[in-house]
C-alpha positions in Angstrom: 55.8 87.5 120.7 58.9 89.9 121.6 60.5 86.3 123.4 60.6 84.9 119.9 61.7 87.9 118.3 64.6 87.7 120.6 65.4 84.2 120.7 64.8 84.4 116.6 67.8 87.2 116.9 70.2 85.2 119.0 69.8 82.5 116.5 70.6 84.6 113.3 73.8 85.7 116.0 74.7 82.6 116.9 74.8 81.2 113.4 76.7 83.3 112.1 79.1 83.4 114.5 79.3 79.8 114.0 79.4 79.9 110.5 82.7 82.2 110.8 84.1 78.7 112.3 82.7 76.7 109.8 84.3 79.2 106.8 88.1 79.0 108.7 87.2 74.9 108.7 86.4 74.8 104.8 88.1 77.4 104.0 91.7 75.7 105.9 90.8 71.6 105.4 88.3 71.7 102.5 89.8 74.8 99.7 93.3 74.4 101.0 93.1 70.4 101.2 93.0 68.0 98.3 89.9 67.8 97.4 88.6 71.7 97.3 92.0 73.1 95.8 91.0 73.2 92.3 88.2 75.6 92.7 90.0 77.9 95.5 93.4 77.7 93.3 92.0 80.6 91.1 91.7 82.8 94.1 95.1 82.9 94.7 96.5 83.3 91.0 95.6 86.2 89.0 92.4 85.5 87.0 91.0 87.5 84.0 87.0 88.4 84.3 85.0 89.4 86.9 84.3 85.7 88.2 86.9 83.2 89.6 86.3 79.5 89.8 86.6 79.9 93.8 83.1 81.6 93.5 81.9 78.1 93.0 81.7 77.8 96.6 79.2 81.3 96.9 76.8 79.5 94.9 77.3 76.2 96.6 76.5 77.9 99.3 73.9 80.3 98.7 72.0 76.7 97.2 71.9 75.2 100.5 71.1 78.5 102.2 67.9 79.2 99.8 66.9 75.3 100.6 66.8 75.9 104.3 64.8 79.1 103.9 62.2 76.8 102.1 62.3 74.2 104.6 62.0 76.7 107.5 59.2 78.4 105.6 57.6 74.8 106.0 58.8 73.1 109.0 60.2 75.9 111.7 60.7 79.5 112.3 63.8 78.2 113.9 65.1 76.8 110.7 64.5 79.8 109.3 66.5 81.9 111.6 69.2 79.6 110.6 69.2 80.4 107.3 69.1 84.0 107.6 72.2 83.5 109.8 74.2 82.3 107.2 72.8 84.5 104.9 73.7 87.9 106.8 77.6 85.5 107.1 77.3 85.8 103.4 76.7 88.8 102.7 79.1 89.8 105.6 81.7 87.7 104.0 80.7 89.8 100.6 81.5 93.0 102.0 84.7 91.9 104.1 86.1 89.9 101.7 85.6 90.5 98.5 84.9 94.5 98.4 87.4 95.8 101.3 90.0 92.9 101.0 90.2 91.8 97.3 88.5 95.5 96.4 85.7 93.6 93.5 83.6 96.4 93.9 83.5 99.4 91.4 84.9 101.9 94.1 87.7 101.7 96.7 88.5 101.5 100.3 91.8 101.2 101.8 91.5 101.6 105.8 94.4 102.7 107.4 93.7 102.2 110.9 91.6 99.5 113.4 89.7 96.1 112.7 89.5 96.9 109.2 93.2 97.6 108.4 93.6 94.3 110.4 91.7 92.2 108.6 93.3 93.2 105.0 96.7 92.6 106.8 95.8 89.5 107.8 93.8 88.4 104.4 97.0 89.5 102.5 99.9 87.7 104.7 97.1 84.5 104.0 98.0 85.0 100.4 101.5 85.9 100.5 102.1 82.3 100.3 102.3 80.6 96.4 100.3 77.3 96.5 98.2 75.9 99.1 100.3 75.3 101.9 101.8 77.2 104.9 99.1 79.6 105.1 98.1 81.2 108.0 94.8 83.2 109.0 91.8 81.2 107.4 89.0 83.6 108.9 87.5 85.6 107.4 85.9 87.9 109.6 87.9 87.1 112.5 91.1 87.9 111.7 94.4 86.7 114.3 97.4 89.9 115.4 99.5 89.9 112.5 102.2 89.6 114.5 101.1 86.2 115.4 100.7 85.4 111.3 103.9 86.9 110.4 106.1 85.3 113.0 104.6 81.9 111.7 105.1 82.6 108.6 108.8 83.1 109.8 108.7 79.8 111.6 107.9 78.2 108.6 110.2 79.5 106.6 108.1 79.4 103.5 108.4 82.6 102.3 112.2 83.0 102.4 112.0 80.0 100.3 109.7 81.4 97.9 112.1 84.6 97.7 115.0 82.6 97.0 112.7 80.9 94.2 111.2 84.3 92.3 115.0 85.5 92.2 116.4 82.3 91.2 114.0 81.8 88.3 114.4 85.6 87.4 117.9 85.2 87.1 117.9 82.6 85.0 119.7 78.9 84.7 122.7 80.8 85.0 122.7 80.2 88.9 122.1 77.1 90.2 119.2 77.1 93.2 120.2 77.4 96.6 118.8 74.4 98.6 119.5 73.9 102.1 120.9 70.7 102.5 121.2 70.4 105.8 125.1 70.3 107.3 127.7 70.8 105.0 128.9 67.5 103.3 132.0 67.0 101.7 132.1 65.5 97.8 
């Protein structure tokens, strides 16, 4: 009996370590691709209400998670394991995400130091891109050294572009965009 127990632990583990993989898959090819971008969209706009559209994907989730706790309630213990896995990655995810990172919950927490800070670094250079491309750090409990995101970010060079946007369309048509055309050409 304590061999199952066990074995029944290192599956709930191993699953959700595997679903933190999974979330950076969706979360970077699936909510940042074509076909998943109109639901995540409202996660990185400002949204009035408690609820965005990107929640969508809880409750799509949660669904298949409450099916496999009825199928491993019928056919195996270690289906069952499975779907406590992903349900302690949810509620994980719940906790990291949307109470310290996007602070949804009624009271707040800022941490100032360790994994913690880290992660809401990370989380916040992930949305300190407009639109769905050029992001970096699609984890979301794993999160990479910032320095890593920020210098590609640099690479990229997304976010001076977006700078040079905000302060172009702040300053009105009365300055003509700055585009980098490559070398100078003569006209």
């Amino acid at each position: 009996m304590t061999f199952e127990i066990v074995l029944y632990a290192l599956i709930v583990l191993v699953t959700v370590a595997a679903m933190e993989v999974f979330a950076w898959a969706m979360h970077k090819f699936v909510m940042h691709g074509q076909s998943g971008w109109n639901w995540h969209k409202s996660h990185h706009e400002e949204t009035e209400g408690f609820f965005e559209k990107n929640d969508l994907y809880a409750a799509v989730f949660s669904v298949m998670a409450v099916a496999l706790f009825f199928l491993g309630h019928a056919l195996s213990p270690v289906i069952l394991a499975v779907a406590w896995g992903i349900t302690l990655y949810g509620l994980l995810y719940f906790i990291a995400h949307d109470g310290l990172v996007h602070q949804r919950w009624p009271f707040r927490y800022v941490p100032h130091r360790g994994y913690a800070k880290r992660l809401v670094q990370a989380h916040r250079l992930h949305h300190a891109v407009e639109g769905k491309d050029h992001c970096v750090s699609f984890g979301f409990l794993y999160a990479p050294p910032i320095d890593k995101l920020k210098m590609e970010l640099r690479r990229s060079g997304v976010l001076d572009r977006e700078r040079i946007e905000r302060s172009v369309t702040a300053q009105g048509s009365a300055h003509a965009p700055v585009r980098d055309e490559g070398p100078s050409r003569s006209r």
